[in-house]
PyMOL CGO cylinders between C-alpha atoms (Angstrom):
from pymol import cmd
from pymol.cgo import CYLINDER

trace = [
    CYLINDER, -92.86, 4.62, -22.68, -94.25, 6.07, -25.57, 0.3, 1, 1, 1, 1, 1, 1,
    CYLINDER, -94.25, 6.07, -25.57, -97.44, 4.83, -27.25, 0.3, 1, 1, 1, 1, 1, 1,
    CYLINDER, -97.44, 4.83, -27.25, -98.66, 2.87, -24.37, 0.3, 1, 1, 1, 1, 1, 1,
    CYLINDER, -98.66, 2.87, -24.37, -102.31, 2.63, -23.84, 0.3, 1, 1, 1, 1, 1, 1,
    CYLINDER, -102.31, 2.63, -23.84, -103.30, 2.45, -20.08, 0.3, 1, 1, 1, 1, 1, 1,
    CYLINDER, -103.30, 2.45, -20.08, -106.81, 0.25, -19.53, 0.3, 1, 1, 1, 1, 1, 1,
    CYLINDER, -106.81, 0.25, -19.53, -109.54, 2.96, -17.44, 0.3, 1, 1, 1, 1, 1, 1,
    CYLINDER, -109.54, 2.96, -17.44, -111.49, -0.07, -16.62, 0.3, 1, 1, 1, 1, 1, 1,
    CYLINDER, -111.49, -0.07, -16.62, -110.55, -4.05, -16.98, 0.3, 1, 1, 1, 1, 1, 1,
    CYLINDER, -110.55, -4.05, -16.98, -113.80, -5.66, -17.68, 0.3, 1, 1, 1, 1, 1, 1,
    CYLINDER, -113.80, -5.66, -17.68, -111.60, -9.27, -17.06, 0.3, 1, 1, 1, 1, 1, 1,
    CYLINDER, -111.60, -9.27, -17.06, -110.23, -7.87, -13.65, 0.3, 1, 1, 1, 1, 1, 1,
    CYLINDER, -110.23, -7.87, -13.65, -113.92, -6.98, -12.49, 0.3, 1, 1, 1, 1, 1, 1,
    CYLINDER, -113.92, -6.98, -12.49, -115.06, -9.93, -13.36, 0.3, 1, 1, 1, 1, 1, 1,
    CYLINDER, -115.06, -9.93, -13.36, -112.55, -11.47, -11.29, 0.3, 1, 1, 1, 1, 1, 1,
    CYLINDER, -112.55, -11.47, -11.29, -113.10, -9.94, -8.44, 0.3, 1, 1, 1, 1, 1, 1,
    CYLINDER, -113.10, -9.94, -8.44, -117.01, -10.19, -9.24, 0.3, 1, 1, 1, 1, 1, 1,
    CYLINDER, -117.01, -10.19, -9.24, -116.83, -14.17, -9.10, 0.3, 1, 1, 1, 1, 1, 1,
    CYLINDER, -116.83, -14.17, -9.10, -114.45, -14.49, -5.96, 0.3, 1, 1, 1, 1, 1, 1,
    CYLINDER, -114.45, -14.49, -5.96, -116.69, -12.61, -3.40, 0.3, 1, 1, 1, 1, 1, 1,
    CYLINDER, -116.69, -12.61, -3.40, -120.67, -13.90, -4.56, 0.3, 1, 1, 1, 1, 1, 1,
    CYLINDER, -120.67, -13.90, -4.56, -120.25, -16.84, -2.42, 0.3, 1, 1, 1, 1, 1, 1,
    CYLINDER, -120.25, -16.84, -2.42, -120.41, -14.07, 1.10, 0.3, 1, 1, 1, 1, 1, 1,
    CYLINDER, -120.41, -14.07, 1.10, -122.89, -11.81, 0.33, 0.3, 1, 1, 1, 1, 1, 1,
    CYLINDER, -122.89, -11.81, 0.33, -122.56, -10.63, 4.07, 0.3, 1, 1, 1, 1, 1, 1,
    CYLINDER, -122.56, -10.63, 4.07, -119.12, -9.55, 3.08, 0.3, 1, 1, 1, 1, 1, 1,
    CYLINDER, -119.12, -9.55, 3.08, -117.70, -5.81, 2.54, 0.3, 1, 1, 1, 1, 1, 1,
    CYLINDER, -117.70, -5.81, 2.54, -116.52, -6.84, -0.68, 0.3, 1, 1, 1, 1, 1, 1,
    CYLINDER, -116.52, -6.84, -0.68, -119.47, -8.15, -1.98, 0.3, 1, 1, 1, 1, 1, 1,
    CYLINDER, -119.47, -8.15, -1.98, -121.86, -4.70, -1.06, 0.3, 1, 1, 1, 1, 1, 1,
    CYLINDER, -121.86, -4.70, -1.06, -118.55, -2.23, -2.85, 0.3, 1, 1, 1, 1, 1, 1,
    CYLINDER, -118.55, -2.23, -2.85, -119.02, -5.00, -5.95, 0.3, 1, 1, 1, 1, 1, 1,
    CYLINDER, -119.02, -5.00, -5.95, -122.94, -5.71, -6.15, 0.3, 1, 1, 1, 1, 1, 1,
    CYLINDER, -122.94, -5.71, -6.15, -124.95, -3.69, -3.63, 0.3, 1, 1, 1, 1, 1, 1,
    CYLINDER, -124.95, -3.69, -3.63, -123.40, 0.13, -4.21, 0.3, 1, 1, 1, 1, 1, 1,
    CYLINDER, -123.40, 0.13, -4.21, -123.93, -0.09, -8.19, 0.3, 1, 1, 1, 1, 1, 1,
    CYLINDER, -123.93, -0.09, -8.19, -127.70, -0.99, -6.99, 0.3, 1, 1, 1, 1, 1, 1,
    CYLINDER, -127.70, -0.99, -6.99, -128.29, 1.76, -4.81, 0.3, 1, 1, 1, 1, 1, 1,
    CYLINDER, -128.29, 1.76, -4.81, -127.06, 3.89, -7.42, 0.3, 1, 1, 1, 1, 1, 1,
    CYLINDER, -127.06, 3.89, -7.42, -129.59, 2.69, -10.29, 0.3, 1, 1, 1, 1, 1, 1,
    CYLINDER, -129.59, 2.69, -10.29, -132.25, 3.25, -7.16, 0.3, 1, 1, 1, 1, 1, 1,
    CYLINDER, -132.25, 3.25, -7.16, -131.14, 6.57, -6.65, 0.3, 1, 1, 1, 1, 1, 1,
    CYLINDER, -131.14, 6.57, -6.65, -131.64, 7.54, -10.41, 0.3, 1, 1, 1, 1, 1, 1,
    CYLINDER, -131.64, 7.54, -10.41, -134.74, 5.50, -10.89, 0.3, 1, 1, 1, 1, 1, 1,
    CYLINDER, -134.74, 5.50, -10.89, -136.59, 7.70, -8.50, 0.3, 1, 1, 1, 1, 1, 1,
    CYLINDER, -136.59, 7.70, -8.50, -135.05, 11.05, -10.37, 0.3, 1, 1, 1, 1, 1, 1,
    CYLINDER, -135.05, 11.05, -10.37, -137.44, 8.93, -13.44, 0.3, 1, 1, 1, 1, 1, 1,
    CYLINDER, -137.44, 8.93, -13.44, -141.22, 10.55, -13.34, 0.3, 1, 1, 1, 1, 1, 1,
    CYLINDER, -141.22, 10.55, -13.34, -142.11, 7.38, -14.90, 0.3, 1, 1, 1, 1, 1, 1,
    CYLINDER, -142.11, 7.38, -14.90, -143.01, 4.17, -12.88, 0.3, 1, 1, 1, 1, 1, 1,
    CYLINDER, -143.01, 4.17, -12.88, -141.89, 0.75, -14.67, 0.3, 1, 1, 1, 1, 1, 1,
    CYLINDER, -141.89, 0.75, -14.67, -144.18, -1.63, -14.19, 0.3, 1, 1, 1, 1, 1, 1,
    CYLINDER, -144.18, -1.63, -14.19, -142.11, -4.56, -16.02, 0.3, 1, 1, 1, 1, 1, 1,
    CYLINDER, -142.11, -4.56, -16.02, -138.87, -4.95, -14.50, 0.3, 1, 1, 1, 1, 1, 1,
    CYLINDER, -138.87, -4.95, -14.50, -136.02, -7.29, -15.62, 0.3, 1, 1, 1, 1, 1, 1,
    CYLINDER, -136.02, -7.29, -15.62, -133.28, -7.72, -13.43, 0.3, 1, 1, 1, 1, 1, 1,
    CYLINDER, -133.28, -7.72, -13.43, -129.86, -8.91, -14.90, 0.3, 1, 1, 1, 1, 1, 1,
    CYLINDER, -129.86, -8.91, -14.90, -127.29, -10.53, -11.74, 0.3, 1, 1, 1, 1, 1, 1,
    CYLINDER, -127.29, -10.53, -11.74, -126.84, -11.46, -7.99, 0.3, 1, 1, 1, 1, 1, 1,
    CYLINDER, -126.84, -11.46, -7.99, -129.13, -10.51, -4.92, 0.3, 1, 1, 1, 1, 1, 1,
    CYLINDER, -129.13, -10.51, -4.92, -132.46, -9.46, -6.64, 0.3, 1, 1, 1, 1, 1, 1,
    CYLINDER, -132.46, -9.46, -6.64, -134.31, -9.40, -3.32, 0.3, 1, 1, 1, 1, 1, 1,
    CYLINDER, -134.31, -9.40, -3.32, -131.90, -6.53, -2.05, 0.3, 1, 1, 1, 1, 1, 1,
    CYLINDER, -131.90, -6.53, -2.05, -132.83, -4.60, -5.76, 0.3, 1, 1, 1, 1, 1, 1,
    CYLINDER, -132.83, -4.60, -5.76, -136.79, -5.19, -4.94, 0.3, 1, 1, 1, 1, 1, 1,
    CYLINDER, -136.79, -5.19, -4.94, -136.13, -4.18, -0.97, 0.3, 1, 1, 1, 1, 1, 1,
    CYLINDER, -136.13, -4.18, -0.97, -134.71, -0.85, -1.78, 0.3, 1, 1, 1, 1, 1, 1,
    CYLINDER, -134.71, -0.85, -1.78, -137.57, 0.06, -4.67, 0.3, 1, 1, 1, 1, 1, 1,
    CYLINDER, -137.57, 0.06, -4.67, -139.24, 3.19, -4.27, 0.3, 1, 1, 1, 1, 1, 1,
    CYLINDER, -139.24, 3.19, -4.27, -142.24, 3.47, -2.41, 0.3, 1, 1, 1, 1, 1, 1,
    CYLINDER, -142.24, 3.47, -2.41, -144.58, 3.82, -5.38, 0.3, 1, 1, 1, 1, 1, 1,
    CYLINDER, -144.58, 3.82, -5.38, -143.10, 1.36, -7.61, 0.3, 1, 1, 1, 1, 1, 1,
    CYLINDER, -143.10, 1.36, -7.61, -146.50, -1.15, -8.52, 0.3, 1, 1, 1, 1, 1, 1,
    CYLINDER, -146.50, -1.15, -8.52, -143.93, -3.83, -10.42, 0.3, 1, 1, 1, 1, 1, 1,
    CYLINDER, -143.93, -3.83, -10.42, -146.65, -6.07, -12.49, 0.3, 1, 1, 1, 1, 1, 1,
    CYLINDER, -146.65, -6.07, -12.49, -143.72, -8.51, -13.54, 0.3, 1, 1, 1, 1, 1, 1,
    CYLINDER, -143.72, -8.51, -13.54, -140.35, -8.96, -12.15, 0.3, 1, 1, 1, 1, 1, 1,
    CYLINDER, -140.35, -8.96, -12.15, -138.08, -11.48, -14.55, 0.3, 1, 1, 1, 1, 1, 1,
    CYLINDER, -138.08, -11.48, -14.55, -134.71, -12.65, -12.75, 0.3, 1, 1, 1, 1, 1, 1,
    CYLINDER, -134.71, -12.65, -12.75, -131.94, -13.52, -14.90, 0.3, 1, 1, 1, 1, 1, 1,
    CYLINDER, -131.94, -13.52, -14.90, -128.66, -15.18, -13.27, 0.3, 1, 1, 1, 1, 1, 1,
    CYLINDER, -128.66, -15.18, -13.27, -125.71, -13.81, -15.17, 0.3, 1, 1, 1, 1, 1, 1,
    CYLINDER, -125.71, -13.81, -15.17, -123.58, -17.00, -14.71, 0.3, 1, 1, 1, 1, 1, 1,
]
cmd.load_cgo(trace, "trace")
């Protein structure tokens, strides 16, 4: 085929996928789709010099995000907002 475009990422396929498995967040599934991407922000917060003190926090599971905070983290607010 000539001309056709190939999709890198299918933002309606993740979605997909992201709505069948947050039910069982004890699942395999659910840690690839939610858990992983949040260790990864963690990771790169704590290359960040700069502690935030205001944190909002967009999606599932935002005790596992505060859990895994570095050490020295002094979060003043914390807004949750469900991304249903």
């Amino acid at each position: 085929m000539v001309g056709a475009t190939q999709k890198v990422y299918n933002r309606t396929l993740k979605q997909a996928q992201k709505a069948r498995v947050s039910g069982s967040k004890d699942s395999t599934a659910f840690k690839v789709l939610y858990d992983l991407p949040l260790m990864t922000i963690q990771k790169r917060l704590t290359g960040i010099r700069k502690s935030f003190k205001n944190i909002a926090f967009v999606g599932p599971n935002p005790y596992f995000f505060l859990q895994h905070l570095p050490k020295n983290y002094e979060v003043e607010k914390f807004y949750f907002i469900e991304n249903e």
